[in-house]
C-alpha positions in Angstrom: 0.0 0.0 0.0 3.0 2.6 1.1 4.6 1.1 -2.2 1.6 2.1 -4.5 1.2 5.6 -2.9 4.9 6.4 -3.6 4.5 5.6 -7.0 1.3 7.5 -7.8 3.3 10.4 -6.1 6.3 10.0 -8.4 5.1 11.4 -11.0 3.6 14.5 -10.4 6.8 14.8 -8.6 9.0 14.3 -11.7 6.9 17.1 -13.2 7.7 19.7 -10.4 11.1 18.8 -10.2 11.7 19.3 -14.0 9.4 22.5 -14.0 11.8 24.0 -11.5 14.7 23.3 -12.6 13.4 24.6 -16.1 13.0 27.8 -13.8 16.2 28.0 -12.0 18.2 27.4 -15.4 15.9 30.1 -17.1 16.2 32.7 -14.1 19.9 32.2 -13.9 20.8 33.0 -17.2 20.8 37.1 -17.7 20.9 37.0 -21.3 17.5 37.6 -22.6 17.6 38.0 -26.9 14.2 39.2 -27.1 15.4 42.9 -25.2 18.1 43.3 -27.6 16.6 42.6 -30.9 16.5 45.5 -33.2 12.5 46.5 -33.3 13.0 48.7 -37.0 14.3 51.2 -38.6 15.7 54.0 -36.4 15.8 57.7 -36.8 18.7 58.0 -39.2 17.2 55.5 -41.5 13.9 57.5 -42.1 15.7 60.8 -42.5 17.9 59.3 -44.9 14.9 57.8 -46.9 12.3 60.1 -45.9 14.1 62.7 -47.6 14.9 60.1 -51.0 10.8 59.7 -50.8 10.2 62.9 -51.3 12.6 63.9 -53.7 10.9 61.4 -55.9 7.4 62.7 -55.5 8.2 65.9 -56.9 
């Protein structure tokens, strides 16, 4: 009886266990890619082709 209570715990177990450890690998690591990702074109890039768009209009 103790045996088959162990093992219906061992699972859900497992699954904390790796979920944690998923956690303290992710929270330990300060290099987060997604905050230093360029988002577009800057300021320089649409005053250089701001000014070429209109140029071409006239």
């Amino acid at each position: 009886m103790l045996l088959a209570s162990l093992s219906l715990l061992r699972q859900p177990l497992t699954f904390v266990a790796s979920k944690w450890q998923t956690l303290v690998k992710v929270a330990g690591n300060p290099y987060r890619p997604e905050l230093h990702y360029m988002r577009g074109p800057g300021p320089k890039w649409r005053a250089k082709y701001q000014a070429s768009r209109l140029d071409r209009s006239l």
